[in-house]
VEXGUBA-478746 format. One line per field, with one value per atom (N, C-alpha, C): residue number from 0; residue in one letter; x, y, z. Coordinates in steps of 0.2 Angstrom, whole numbers, plus 5000, padded with zeros to 4 digits. Example, Ala and Ser with C-alpha at 12.3 -4.5 7.8 and 13.67 -1.06 7.14 Angstrom:
residues 2
seq <- c(0:0:0:1:1:1)
type <- c(A:A:A:S:S:S)
x <- c(5066:5062:5066:5064:5068:5064)
y <- c(4972:4978:4984:4989:4995:5000)
z <- c(5039:5039:5039:5035:5036:5039)
end
This chain:
residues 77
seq <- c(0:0:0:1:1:1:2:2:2:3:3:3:4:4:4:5:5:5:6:6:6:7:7:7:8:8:8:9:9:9:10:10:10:11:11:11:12:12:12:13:13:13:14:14:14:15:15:15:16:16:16:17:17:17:18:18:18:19:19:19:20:20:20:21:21:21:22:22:22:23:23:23:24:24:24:25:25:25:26:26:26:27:27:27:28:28:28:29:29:29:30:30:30:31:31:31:32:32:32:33:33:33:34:34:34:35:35:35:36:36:36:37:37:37:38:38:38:39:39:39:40:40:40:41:41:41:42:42:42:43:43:43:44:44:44:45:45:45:46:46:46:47:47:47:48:48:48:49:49:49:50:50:50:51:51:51:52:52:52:53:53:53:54:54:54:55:55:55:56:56:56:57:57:57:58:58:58:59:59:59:60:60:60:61:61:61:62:62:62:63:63:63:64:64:64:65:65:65:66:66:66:67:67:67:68:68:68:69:69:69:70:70:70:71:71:71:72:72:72:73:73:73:74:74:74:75:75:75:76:76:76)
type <- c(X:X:X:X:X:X:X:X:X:X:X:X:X:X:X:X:X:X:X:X:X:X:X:X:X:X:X:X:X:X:X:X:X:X:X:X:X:X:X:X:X:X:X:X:X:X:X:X:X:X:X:X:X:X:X:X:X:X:X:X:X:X:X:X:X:X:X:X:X:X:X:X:X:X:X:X:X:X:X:X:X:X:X:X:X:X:X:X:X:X:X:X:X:X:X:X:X:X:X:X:X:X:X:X:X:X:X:X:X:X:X:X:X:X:X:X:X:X:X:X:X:X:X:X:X:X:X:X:X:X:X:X:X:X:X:X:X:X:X:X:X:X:X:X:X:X:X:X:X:X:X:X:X:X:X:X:X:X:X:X:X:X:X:X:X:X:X:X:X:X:X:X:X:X:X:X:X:X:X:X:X:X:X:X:X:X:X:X:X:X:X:X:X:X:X:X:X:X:X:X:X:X:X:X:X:X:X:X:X:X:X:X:X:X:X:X:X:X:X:X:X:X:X:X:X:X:X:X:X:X:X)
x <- c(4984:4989:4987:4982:4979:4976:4972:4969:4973:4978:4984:4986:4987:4990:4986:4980:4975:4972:4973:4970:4976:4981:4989:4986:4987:4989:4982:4975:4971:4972:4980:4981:4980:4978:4976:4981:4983:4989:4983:4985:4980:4980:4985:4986:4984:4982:4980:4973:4968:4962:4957:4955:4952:4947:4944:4942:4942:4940:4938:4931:4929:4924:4921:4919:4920:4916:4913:4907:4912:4907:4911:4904:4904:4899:4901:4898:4901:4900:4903:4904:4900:4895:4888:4888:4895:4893:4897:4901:4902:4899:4891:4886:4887:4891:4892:4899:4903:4910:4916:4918:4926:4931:4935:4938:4943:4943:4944:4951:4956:4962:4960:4956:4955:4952:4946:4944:4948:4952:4962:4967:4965:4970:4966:4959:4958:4956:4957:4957:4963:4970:4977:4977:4975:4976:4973:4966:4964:4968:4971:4976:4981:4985:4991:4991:4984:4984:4978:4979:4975:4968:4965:4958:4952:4946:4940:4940:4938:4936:4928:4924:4918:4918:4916:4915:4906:4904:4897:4896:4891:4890:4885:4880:4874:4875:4872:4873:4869:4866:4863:4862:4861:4862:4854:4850:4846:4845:4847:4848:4850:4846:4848:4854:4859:4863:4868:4873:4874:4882:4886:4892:4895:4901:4904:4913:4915:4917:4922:4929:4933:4935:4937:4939:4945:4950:4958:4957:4952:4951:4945:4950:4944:4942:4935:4929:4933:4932:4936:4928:4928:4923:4925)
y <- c(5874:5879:5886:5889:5895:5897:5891:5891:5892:5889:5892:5897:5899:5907:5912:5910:5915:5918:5910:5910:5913:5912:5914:5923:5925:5932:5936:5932:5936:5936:5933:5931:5925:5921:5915:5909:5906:5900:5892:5888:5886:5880:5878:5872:5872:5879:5879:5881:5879:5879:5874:5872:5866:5864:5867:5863:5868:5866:5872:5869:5874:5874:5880:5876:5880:5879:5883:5884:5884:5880:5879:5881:5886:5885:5889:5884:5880:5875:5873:5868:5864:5865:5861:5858:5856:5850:5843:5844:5839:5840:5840:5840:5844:5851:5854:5855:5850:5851:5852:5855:5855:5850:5851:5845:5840:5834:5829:5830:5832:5835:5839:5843:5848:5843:5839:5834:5828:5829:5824:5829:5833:5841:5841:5842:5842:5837:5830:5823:5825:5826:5824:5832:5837:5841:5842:5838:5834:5829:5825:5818:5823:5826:5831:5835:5839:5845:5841:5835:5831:5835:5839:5843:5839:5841:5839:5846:5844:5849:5848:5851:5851:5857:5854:5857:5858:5864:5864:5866:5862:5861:5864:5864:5866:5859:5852:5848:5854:5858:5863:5869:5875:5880:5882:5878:5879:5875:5871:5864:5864:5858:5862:5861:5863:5864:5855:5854:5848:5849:5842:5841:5836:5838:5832:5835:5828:5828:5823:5826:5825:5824:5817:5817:5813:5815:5812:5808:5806:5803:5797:5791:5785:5782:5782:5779:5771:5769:5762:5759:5753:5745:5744)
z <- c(4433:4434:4435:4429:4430:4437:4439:4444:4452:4450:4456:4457:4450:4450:4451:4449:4451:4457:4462:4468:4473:4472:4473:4472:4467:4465:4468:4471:4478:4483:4487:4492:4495:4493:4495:4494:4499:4497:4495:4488:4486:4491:4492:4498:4502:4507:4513:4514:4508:4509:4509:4515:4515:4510:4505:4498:4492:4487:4483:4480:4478:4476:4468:4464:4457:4452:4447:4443:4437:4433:4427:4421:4417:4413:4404:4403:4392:4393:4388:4386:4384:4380:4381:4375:4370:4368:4371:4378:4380:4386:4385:4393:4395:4396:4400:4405:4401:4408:4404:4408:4403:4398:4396:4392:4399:4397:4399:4402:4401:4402:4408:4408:4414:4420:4420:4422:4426:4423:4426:4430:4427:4431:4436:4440:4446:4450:4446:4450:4454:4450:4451:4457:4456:4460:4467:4468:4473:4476:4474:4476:4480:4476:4478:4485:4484:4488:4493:4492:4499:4502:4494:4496:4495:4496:4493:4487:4481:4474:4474:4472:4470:4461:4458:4451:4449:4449:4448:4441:4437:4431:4428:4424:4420:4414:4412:4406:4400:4400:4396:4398:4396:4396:4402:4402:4406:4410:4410:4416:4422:4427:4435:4434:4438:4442:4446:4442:4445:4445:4451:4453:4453:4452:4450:4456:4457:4466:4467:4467:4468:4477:4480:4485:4488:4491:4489:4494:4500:4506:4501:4500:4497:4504:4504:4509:4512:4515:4517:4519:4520:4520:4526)
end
C-alpha cells in the first residue's frame, strides 16, 4: 500500500510501469528480507498489477547482493 502511495505522490501511476524494482535492507535476523506478509503483499501485487517485481537483498549486513523475483507470467512446458 505504502509503496503505491509513494510512487503515486512522485507522479508515477504504479500500474503503468512495466516492473519495479527495489532494495530492501534490515532485517538480518530473517536473512535479510522483509517480514513474510510483505513477501505475500508483492507476490499478490505482481499477480494483480500483471508486473515483473525484483526485490534486492543483502542475507547480512556485508553480503553480496541477492534477488528474489516475482513474475505474474508462469513459464509454460
Amino acid at each position: 500500500m505504502k509503496l503505491g502511495v509513494d510512487v503515486t505522490r512522485g507522479g508515477l501511476n504504479i500500474w503503468e510501469q512495466p516492473y519495479i524494482e527495489m532494495m530492501h535492507v534490515g532485517g538480518w535476523d530473517n536473512g535479510g528480507l522483509p517480514p513474510q506478509s510483505s513477501l505475500d503483499a508483492l507476490a499478490t501485487l505482481a499477480h494483480v498489477l500483471g508486473i515483473r517485481i525484483k526485490l534486492f537483498y543483502r542475507p547480512a549486513p556485508e553480503a553480496e547482493v541477492m534477488v528474489m523475483e516475482w513474475d505474474p507470467i508462469a513459464p509454460t512446458d
